[in-house]
C-alpha positions in Angstrom: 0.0 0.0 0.0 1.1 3.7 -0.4 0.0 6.8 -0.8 -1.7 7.9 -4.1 -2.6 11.4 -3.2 -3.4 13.8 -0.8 -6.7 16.0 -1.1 -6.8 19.4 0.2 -8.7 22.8 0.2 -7.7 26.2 -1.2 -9.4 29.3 -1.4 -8.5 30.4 -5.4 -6.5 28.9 -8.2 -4.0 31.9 -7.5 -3.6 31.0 -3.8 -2.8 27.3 -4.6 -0.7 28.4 -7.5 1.7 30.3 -5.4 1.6 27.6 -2.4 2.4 24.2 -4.1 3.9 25.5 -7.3 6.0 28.5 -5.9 6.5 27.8 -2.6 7.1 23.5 -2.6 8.1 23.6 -6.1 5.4 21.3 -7.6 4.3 21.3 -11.1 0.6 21.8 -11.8 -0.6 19.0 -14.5 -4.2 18.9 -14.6 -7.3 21.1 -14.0 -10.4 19.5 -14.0 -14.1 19.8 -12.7 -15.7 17.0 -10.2 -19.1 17.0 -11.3 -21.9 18.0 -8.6 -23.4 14.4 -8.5 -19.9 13.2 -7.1 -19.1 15.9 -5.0 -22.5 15.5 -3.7 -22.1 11.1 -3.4 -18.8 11.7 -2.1 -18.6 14.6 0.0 -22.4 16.3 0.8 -20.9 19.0 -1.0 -24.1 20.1 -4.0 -21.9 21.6 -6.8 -19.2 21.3 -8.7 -15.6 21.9 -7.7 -12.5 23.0 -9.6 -9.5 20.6 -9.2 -5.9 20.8 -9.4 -3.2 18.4 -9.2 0.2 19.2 -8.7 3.1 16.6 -8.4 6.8 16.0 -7.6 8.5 13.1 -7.9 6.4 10.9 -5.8 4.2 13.5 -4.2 0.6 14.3 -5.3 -2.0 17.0 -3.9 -4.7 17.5 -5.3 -6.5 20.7 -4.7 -9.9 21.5 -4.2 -10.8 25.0 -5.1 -14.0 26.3 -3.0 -14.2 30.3 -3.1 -15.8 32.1 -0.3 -19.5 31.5 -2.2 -19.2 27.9 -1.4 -18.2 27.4 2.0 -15.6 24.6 2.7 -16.4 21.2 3.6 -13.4 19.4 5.6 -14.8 16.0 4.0 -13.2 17.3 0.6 -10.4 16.3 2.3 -9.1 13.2 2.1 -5.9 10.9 1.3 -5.7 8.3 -1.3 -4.1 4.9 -1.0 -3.4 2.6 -3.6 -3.8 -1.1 -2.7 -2.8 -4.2 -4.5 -6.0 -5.8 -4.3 -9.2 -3.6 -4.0 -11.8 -5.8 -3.7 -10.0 -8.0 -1.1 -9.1 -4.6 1.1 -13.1 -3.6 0.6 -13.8 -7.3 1.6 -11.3 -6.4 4.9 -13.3 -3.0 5.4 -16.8 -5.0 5.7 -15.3 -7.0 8.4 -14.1 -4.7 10.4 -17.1 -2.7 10.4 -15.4 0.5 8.4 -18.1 2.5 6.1 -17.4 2.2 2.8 -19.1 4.8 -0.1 -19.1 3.6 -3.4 -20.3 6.2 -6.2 -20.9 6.2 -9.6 -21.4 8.8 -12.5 -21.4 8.6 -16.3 -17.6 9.7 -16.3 -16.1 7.5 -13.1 -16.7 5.2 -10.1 -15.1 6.3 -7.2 -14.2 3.9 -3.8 -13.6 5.5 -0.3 -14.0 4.2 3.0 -14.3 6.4 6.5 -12.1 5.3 9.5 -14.0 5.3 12.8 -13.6 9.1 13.6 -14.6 10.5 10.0 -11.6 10.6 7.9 -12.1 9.8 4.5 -9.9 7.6 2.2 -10.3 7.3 -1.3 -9.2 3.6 -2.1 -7.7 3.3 -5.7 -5.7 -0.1 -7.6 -2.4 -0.1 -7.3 -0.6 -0.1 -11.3 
């Protein structure tokens, strides 16, 4: 298992810009939207958000962009972990009683679980 990515929040595209591009030196590679259905299946959170990713030799953040309009939600927040076999880890989840939340869209399906206190974790094959 390791670490895919982590998930944070950021008030502009300017602010996160300077922050993880400037200041830690990561290059910004994608920009995309994650559509309201998702957000909302995922998070509770009922629109769209802008998201960037920004790497670094093995470091990844992506970066939720929610502007003072849309209040923040801390369950945007989450780490990703990559795990050699999914379904068996899910199959562990069950049996230890850990909530799993399974969406799908048109576009993607997306996997996390929530540890006992809240946190999320997106759960993602390992390549």
């Amino acid at each position: 298992m390791r670490i895919h990515h982590v998930a944070l929040m950021c008030r502009s595209e300017e602010a996160a810009d300077r922050f993880y591009g400037d200041l830690l030196g990561l290059e910004r590679i994608r920009s995309f939207m994650v559509s309201s259905e998702l957000a909302r299946g995922l998070f509770g959170f009922g629109h769209s958000v802008q998201t960037l990713t920004y790497v670094k030799d093995d470091m990844c953040f992506e970066v939720f962009v929610v502007d003072e309009t849309h209040p923040p939600s801390p369950r945007l927040c989450h780490v990703a972990l990559a795990v050699e076999d999914q379904k068996g880890f899910l199959e562990q989840c069950k049996e230890l009683q850990v909530r799993i939340v399974e969406v799908s869209t048109k576009e993607k399906s997306v996997t996390m679980i929530e540890d006992y206190d809240g946190n999320l974790f997106e759960i993602k094959e390992a390549r």
